[in-house]
Structures are given as C-alpha cells and as structure tokens.
N, C-alpha and C positions, 0 to 999 in steps of 0.2 A: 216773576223774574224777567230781566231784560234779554230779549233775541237780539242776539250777535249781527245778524243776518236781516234786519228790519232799521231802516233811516227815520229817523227823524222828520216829520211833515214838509217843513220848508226845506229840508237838506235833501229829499227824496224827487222835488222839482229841480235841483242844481242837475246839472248835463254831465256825463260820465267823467267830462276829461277833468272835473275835481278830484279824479282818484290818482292824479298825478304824483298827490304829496299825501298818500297813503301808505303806511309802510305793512305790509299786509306777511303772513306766515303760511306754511301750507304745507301737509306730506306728501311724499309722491302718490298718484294718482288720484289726490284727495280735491275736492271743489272750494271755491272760495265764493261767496254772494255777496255782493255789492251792488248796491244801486241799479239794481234789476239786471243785473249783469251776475252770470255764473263762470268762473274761470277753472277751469278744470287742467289740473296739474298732469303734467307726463311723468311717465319714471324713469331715471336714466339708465341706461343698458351697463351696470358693471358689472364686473366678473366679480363671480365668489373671490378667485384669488385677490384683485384687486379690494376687494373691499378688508377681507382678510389682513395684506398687508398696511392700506393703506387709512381705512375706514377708522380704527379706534383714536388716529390722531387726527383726524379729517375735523375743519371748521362747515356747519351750513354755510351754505354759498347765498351772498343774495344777489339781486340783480334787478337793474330797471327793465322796464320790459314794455316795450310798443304794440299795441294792438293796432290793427287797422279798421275801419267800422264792418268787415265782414266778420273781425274776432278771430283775425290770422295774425301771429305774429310776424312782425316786419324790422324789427331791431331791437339786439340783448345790450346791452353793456351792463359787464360783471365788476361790480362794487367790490365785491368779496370772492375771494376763492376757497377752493377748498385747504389749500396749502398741497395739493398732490395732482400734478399733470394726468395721473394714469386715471382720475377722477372728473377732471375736472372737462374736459376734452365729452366725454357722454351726459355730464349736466349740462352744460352748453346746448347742447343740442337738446334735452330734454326742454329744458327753455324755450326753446325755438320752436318744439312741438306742442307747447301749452296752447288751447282755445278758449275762447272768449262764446259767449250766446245769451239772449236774451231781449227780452223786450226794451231796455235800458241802451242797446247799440244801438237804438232809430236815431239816438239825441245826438250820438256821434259824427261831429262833422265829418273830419278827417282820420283824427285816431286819438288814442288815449295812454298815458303811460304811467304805469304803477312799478312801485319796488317789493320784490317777493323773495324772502328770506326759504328756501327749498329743506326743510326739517328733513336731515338725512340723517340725524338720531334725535334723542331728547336735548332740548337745553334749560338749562336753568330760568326760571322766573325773570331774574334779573337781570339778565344777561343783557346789554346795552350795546356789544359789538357791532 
C-alpha cells in the first residue's frame, strides 16, 4: 500500500515552498508530513458552551498559512470560516500556534505557504468546499 507521508523521488528533491499549492487536511492537535517537514496542528481553545451552541452548524475552517524557515507561523489568511465569530476568533489563533520542524526547513529560503483545511468534526469524502 502507498504512505501518505512518503514523496515521490524526484518530488522529494523539489524545496518545501512547493507545498504552496498543497491543499492539505488535519485534526486538532494532529501532524501533517510533507516533504521532510512535520506540521503539528494546535487546538483551538473553545468552550464547551461555544461549541454546544455553535459547533453542530460550524463549517471546517481552512486557511493559508506561512511558515517561516524557523517553522514559526508568520501570516493566516482565512479562506473559510467557520460561519460563527464565537469560533472562529480561537481557530485563528490556533492557526497562528501551528509549528513547522524538520530536516525539509534547511531548503527553506525564506518561507513557505500551505492551505489547511482545520477537521473540527468529520466531513464527507466529497466534500469540495
């Protein structure tokens, strides 16, 4: 079977900031591996209440997301929201808290930027939003 997690030969020499036009998935506090690069998800700080009220109609959020070649976030811009400020206000920031590490950030000039789709329930297969 194919690892998720394992490039292709000649795609494993391309330099990280191909992960630009990656559109990548991930649950909170879960890692992503790419290109010898591990991205480790934050989880955002909501209240029970908050998710309670607002969580069952809540969309995942995704977002572009700048790494710097230390694997510090340095700039979100949110593609998608959740549809609920009392939400969306602590993904943001969880965002903001995601890190970058690995042998993969030496190729890193300056930074790299990927879009991550933040799994704050299940979605469907299909789902192309």
């Amino acid at each position: 079977p194919a690892n998720p997690t394992s490039a292709p030969r000649a795609e494993s020499r391309v330099p990280p900031t191909i992960l630009k036009d990656t559109k990548l998935k991930v649950s909170p506090g879960g890692v992503i591996v790419r290109e010898g690069i591990q991205i480790i998800a934050s989880t955002p700080d909501i209240t029970t209440t908050s998710w309670l009220v607002s969580g069952p109609t809540a969309r995942n959020p995704i977002a572009s997301i700048t790494f710097n070649r230390e694997g510090k976030v340095t700039q979100v811009t949110m593609i998608r929201e959740t549809g609920h400020a009392n939400l969306d206000s602590p993904v943001q920031a969880a965002f903001y808290s995601f890190r970058a590490k690995g042998k993969g950030l030496e190729k890193v000039r300056d930074s790299f930027t990927i879009e991550i789709t933040l799994l704050l329930k299940p979605e469907p297969e299909d789902d192309d939003d």
